[in-house]
C-alpha positions as CSV (number, residue, x, y, z in Angstrom):
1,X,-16.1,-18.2,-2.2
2,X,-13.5,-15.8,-3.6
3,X,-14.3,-12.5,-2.9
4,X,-13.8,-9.3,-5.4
5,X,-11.8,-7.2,-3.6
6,X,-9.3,-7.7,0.1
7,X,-8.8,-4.7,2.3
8,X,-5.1,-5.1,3.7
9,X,-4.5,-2.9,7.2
10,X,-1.5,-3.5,7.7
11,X,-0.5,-3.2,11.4
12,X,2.2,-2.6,14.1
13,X,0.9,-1.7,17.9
14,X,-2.0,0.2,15.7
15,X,-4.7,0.3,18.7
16,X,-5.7,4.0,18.9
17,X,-6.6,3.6,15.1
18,X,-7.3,0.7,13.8
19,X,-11.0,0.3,15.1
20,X,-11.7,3.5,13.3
21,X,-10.3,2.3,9.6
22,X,-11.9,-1.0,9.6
23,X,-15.3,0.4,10.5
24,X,-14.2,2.8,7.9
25,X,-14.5,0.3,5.5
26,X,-16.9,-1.8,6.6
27,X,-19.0,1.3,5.7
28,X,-17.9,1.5,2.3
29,X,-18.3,-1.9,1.7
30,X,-22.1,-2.1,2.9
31,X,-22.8,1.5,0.9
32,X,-21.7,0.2,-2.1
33,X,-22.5,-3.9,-1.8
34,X,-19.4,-4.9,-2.2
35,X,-18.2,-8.5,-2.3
36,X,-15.5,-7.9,-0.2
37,X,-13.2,-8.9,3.3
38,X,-11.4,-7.2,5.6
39,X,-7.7,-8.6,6.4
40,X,-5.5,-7.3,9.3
41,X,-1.9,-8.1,8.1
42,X,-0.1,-7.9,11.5
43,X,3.8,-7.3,11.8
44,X,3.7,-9.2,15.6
45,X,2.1,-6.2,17.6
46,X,2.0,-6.7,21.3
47,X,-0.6,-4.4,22.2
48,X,-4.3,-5.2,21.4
49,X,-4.4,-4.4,18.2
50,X,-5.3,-8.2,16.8
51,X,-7.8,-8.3,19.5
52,X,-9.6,-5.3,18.3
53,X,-9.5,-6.4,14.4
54,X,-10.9,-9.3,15.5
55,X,-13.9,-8.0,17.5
56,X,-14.9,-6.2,14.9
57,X,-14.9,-8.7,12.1
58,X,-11.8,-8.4,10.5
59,X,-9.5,-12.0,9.2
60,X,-6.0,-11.5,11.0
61,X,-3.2,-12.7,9.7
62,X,-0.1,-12.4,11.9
63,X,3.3,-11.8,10.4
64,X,6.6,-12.4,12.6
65,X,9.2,-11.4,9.8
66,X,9.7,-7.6,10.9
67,X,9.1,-5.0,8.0
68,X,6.5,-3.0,6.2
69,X,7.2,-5.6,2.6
70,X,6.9,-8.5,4.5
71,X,3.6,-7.7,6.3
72,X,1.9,-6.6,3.1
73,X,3.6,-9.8,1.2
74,X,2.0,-12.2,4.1
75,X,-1.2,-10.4,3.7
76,X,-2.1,-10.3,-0.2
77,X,-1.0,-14.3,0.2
78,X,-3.6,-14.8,2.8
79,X,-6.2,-12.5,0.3
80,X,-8.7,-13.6,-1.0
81,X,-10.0,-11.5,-3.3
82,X,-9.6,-10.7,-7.0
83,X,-8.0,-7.6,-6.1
84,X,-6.5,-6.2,-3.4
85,X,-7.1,-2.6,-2.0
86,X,-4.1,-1.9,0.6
87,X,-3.8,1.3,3.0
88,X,-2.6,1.9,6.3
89,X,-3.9,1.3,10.2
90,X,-3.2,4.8,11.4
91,X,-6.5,6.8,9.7
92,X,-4.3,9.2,7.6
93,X,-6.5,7.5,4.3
94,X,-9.8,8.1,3.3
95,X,-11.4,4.7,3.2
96,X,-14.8,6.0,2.0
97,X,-13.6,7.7,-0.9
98,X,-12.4,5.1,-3.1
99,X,-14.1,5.0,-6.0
100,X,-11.7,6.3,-8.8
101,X,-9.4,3.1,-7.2
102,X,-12.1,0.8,-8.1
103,X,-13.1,2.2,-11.3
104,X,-9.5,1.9,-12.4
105,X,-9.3,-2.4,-11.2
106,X,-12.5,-2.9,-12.7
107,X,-11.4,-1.0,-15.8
108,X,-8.2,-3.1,-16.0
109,X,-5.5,-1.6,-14.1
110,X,-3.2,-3.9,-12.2
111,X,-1.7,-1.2,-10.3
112,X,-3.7,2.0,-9.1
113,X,-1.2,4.6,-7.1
114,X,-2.4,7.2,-5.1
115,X,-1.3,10.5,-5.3
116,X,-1.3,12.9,-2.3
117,X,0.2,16.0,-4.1
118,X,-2.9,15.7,-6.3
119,X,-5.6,14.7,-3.8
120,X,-4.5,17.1,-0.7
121,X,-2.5,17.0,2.4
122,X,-4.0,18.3,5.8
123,X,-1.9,20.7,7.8
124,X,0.2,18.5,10.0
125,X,-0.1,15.2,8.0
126,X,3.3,15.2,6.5
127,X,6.8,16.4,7.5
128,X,8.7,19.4,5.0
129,X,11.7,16.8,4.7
130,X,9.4,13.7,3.8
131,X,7.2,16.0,1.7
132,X,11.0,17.0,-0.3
133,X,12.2,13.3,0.1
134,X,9.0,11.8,-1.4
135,X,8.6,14.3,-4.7
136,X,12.5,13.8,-4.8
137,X,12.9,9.9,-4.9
138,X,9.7,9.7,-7.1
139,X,11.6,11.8,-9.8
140,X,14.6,10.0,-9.9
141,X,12.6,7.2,-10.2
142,X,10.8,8.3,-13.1
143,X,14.7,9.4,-14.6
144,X,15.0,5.9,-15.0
145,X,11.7,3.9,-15.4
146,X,9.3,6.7,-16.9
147,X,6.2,5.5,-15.0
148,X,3.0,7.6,-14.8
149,X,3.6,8.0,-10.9
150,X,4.3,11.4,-9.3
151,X,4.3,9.6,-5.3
152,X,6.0,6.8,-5.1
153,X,5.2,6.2,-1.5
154,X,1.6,6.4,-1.3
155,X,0.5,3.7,1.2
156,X,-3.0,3.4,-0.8
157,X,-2.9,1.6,-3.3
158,X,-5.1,-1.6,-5.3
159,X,-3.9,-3.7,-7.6
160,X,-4.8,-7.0,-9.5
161,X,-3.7,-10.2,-6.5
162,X,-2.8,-12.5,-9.6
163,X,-0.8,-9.2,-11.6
164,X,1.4,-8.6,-8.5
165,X,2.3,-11.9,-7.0
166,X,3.3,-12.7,-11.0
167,X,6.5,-10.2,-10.5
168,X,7.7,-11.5,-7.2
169,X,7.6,-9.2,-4.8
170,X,10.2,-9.7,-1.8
171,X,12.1,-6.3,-0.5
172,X,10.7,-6.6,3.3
173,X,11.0,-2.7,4.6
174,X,9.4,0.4,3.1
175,X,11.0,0.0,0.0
176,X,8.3,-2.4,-1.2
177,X,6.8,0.6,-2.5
178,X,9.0,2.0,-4.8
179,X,9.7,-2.3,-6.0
180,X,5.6,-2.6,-6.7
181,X,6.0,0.3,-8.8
182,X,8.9,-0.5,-11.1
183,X,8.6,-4.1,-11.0
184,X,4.8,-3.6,-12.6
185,X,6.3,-1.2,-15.3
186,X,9.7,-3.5,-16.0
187,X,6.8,-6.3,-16.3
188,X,4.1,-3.8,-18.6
189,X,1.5,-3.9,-16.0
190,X,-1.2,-1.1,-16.7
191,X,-0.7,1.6,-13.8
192,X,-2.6,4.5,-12.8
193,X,-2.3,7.1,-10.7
194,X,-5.0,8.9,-9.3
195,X,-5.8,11.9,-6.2
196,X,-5.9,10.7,-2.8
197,X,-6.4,12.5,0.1
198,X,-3.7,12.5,3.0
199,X,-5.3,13.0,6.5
200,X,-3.1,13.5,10.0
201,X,-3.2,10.5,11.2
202,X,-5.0,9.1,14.8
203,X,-2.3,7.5,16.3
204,X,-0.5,10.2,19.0
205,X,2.7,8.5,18.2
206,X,5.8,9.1,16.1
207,X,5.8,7.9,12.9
208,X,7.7,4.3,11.8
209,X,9.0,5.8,8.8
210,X,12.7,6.8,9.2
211,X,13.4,9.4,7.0
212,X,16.8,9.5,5.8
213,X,17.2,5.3,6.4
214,X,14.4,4.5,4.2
215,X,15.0,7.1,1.7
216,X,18.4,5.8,1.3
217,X,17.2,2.2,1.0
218,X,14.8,3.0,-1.7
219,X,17.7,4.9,-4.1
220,X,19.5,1.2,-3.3
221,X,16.7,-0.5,-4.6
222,X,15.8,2.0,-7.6
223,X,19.7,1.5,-8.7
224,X,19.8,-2.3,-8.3
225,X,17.0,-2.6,-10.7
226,X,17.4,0.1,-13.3
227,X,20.8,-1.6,-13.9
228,X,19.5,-4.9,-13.9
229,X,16.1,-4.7,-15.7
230,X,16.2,-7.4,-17.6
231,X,16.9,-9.8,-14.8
232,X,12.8,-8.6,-13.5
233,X,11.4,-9.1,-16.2
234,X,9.1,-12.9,-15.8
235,X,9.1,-14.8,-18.7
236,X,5.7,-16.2,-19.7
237,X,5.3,-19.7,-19.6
C-alpha cells in the first residue's frame, strides 16, 4: 500500500541521535494519523546505528556509495510514499513541528525549503563562518536563478517523490542541496520556503560538513548549471 508521506533520516555513525528523531516522528505521525513510514537511508555506518533504526521500527536502507546526495538519492528510491519529508539523524530539526511543510505538499508544492534565518537558531547550533557561508551562497544563487529560497542548505525539506525524481537528481556530496533547488526552478516546480527551527544538535561530535570544501563545491555546481540551463531542463514526453 503506498503510503502519503516517507520520513528520510539520513545517516552516518548517527547512534547518540537517531533513536531520539525517529521516536520524534513516530509521535507526529500518531498525533496527527498520518499515513506515513519511517526510512533510515544509511551511508554504510559501522556503529549501531542500523541496529537502533531497526529496533524501533524504522525500514533501513543501506547505501555504500559515500556522500550526503547519494544517501538521500538511495533513500527517496526506496520511498514509498507520495511525498517525501527528509531531515537529518543528529536532532538539530524539529520533527514535531511540521505542519506548514505539510500544508504546503498537500497544497501543491513540489518543493518545500526550510528556512532557519526565519524559523530561529539556538545559541551553539551553527558556526559564524557557516552562518556567513550559507546566507552567502544562497545569494549568489538567487543572482542567477531568482528562486524564492533565502537557505539553500536547509537539511529539512518535503517535496513531491514523483516531482523530484522527474529532474534527475545525481550530485552525491552536500551539494545535492543547492541541485534540488535549482534543478526544480530550471524545471518550474512550485517551491516554498517556509520557518524552521535549527536546534544544536545531540550528537557530541564534529560536524561532517566541511566548510570551505563544500562551499566551494556548491559555487562549482551553481556555475555549471546557470551556464548550461537549458541542458536541465526535461522534456515532457
Amino acid at each position: 500500500m503506498e503510503k502519503e508521506i516517507t520520513f528520510i533520516l539520513p545517516c552516518l555513525n548517527e547512534e547518540k541521535s537517531l533513536e531520539y528523531c525517529i521516536k520524534e516522528i513516530k509521535d507526529y505521525i500518531a498525533n496527527n494519523q498520518l499515513n506515513a513510514e519511517i526510512l533510515v537511508a544509511d551511508n554504510n555506518s559501522k556503529d549501531n546505528s542500523r541496529k537502533i533504526a531497526e529496533n524501533n521500527g524504522a525500514k533501513v536502507v543501506v547505501c555504500k556509495e559515500k556522500g550526503y546526495g547519494n544517501t538521500l538519492i538511495n533513500g527517496m528510491n526506496h520511498a514509498s510514499g507520495k511525498y517525501c519529508i527528509m531531515g537529518d539523524s543528529d536532532g538539530s530539526y524539529d520533527f514535531s513541528n511540521l505542519q506548514d511543510y505539510i500544508r504546503g505538499l498537500r497544497e501543491g508544492y513540489d518543493l518545500v525549503v526550510g528556512n532557519r534565518f526565519k524559523g530561529g537558531i539556538e545559541k551553539g547550533a551553527m558556526s559564524i563562518s557557516h552562518i556567513v557561508g550559507v546566507k552567502g551562497l544562497s545569494a549568489f544563487a538567487n543572482f542567477f536563478f531568482h528562486t524564492p529560497i533565502k537557505d539553500y542548505h536547509c537539511g529539512l525539506r518535503a517535496y513531491n517523490t514523483e516531482s523530484m525524481k522527474k529532474i534527475h537528481l545525481v550530485q552525491e556530496g552536500m551539494e545535492y542541496a543547492s541541485e534540488m533547488i535549482i534543478k526544480a526552478k530550471i524545471n518550474n516546480l512550485k517551491i516554498l520556503e517556509v520557518p524552521t527551527v535549527l536546534r544544536k544538535d545531540l550528537r557530541q561530535k564534529k560536524s561532517h560538513i566541511r566548510t570551505i570544501r563544500d562551499g566551494m563545491r556548491h559555487v562549482i555546481l551553481i556555475c555549471k548549471l546557470a551556464m548550461n540551463k537549458n541542458k536541465y531542463k526535461i522534456k515532457e514526453s
